[in-house]
N, CA, C and O of each residue as an XYZ file, in Angstrom:
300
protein
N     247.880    116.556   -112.728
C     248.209    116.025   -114.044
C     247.231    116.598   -115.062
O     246.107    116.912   -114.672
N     247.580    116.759   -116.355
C     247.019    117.266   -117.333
C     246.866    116.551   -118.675
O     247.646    116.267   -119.584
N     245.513    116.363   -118.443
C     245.598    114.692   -119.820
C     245.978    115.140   -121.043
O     246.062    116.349   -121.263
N     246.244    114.240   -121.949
C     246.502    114.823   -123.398
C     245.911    113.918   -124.243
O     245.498    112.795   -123.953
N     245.894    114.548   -125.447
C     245.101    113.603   -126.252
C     246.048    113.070   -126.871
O     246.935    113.806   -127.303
N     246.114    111.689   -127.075
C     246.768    111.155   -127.862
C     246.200    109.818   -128.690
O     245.361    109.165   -128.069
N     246.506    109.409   -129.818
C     246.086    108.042   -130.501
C     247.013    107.174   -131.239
O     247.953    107.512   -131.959
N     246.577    105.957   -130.929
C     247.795    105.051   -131.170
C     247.950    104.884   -132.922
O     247.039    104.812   -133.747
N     249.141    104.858   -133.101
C     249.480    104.878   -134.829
C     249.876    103.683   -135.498
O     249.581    103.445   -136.669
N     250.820    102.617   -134.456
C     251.184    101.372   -134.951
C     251.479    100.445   -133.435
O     251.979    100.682   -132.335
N     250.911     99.401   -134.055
C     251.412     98.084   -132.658
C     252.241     97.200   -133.829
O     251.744     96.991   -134.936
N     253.406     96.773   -133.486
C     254.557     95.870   -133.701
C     254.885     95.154   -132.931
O     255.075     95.672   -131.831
N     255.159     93.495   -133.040
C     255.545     92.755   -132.437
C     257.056     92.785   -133.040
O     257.172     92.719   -134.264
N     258.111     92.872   -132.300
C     259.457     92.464   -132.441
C     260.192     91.463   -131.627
O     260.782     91.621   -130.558
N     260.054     90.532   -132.266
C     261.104     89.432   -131.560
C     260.335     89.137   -129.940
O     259.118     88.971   -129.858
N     261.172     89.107   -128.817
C     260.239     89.133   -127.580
C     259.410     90.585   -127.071
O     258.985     90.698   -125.921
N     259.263     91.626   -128.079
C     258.665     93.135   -127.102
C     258.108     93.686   -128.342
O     258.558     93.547   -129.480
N     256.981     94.382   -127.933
C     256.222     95.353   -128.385
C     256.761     96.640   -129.106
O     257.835     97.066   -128.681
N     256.226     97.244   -130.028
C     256.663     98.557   -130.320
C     255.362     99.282   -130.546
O     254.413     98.893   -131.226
N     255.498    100.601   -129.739
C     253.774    100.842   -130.137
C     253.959    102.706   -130.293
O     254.208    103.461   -129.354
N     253.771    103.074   -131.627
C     253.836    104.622   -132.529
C     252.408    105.151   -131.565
O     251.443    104.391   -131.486
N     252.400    106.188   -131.029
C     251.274    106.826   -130.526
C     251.846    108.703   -130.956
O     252.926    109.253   -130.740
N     250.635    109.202   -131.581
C     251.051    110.429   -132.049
C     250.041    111.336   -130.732
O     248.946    111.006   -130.277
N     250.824    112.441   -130.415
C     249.827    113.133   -129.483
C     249.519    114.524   -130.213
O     250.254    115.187   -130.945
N     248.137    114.773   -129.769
C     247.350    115.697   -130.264
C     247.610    117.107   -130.380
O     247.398    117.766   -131.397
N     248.213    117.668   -128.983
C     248.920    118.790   -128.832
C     249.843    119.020   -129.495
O     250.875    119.034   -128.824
N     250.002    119.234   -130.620
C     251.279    120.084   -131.475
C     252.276    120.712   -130.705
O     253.453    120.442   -130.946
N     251.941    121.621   -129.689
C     252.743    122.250   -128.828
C     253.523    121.726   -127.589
O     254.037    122.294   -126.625
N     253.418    120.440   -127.973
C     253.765    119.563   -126.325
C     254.887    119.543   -126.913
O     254.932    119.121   -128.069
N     256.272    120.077   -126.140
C     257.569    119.448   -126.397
C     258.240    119.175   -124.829
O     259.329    119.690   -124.576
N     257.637    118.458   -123.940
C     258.172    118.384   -123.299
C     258.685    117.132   -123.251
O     258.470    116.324   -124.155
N     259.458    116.833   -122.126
C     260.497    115.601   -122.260
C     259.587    114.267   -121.779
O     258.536    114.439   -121.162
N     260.075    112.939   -122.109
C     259.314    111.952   -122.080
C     259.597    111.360   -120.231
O     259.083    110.289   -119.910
N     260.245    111.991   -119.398
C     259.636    111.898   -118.429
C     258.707    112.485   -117.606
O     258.522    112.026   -116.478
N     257.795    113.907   -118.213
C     257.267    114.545   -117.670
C     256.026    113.878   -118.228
O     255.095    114.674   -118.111
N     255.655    112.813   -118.752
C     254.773    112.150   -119.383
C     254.150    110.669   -118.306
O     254.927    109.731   -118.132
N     253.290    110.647   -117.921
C     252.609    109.814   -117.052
C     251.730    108.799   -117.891
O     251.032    109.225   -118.811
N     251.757    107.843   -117.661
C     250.868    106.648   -118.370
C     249.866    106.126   -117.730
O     250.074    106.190   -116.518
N     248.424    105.417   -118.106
C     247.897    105.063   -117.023
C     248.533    103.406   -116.623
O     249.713    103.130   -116.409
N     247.291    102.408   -116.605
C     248.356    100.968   -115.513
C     249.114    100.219   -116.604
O     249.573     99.165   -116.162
N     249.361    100.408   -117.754
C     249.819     99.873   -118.673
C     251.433    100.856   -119.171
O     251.693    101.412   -120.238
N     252.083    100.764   -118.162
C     253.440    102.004   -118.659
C     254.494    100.659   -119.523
O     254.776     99.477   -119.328
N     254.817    101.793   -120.591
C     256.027    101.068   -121.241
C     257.151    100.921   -120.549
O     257.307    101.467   -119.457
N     258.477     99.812   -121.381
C     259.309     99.486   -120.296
C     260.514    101.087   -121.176
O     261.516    101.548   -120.629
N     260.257    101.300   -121.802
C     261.304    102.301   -122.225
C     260.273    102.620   -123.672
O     259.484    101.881   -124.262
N     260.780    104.385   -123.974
C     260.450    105.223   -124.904
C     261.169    106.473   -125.401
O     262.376    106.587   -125.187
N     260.465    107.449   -126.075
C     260.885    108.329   -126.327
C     259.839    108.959   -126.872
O     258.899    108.275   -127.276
N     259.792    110.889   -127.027
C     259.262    111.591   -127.389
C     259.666    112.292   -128.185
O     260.710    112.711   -127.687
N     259.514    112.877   -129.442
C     260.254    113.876   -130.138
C     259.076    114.555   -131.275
O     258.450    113.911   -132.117
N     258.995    115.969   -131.029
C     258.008    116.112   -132.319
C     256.682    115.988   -132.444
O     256.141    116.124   -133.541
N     255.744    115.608   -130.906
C     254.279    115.067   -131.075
C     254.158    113.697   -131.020
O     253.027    113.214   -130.959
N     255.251    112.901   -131.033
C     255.110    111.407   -131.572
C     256.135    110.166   -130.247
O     257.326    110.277   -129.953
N     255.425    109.408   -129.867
C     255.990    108.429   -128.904
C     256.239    107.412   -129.526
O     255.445    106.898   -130.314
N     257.445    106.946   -129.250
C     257.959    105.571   -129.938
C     258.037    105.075   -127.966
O     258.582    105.659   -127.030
N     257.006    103.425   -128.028
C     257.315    102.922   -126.591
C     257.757    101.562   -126.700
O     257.355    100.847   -127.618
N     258.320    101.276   -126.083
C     258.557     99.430   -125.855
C     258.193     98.834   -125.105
O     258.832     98.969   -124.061
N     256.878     97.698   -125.028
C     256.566     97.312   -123.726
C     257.137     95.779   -124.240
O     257.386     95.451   -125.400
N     257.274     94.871   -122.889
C     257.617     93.888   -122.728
C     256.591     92.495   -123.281
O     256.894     91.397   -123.748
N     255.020     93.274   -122.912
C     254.375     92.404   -122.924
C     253.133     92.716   -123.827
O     252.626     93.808   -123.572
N     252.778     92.293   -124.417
C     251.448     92.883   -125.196
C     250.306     93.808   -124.269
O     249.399     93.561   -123.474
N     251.032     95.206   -124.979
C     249.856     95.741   -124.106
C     248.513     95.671   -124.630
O     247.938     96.204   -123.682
N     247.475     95.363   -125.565
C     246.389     95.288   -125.795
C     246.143     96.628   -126.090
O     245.387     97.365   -125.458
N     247.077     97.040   -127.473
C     246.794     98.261   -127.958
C     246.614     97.885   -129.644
O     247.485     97.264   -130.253
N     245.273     98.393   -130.318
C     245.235     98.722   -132.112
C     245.074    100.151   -132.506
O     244.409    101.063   -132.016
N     245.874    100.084   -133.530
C     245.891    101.468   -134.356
C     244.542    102.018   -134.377
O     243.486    101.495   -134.731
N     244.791    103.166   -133.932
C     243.472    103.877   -134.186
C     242.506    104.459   -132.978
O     241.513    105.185   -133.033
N     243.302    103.757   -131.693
C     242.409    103.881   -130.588
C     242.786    104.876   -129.891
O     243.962    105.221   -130.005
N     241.642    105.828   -128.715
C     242.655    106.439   -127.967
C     243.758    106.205   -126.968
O     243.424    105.302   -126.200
N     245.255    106.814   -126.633
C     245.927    106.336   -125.961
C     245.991    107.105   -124.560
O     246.710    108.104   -124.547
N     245.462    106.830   -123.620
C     245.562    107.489   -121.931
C     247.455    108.091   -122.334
O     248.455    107.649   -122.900
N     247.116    109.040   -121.770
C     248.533    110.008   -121.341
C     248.272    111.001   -120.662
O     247.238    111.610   -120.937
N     248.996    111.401   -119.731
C     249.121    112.679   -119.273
C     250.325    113.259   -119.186
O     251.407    112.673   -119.199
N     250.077    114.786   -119.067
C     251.535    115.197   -118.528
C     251.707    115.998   -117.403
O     250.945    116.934   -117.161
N     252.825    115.643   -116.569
C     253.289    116.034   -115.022
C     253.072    117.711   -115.092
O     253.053    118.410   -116.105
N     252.917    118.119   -113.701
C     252.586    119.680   -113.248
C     254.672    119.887   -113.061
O     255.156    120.962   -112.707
């Protein structure tokens, strides 16, 4: 696995689930959002497009704007 840098941009509470904006560092990353590994905190569904993760977790993951976000991406 190959870490990436990434940092979180927005935490949202919606209704019962999380929404959490994390922009990643690599400009050049376009790969698809399953080649993307999380550490013990994985969202329940997302997406990648552009440098930028839109995730949905179920439960408050104990994420604020501004921090770094663990990611990697698959070999």
């Amino acid at each position: 696995m190959t870490p990436l840098l990434a940092k979180v941009l927005a935490v949202q509470k919606q209704g019962d689930h999380y929404r959490v904006a994390v922009r990643i560092s690599l400009a050049t990353y376009d790969g698809a959002f399953n080649t993307l590994a999380f550490g013990e905190n994985k969202p329940a569904s997302g997406s990648c497009d552009h440098g930028r993760l839109d995730l949905v977790y179920q439960r408050d993951p104990g994420l604020k704007a501004g921090q770094p976000f663990p990611l990697w991406t698959l070999p």
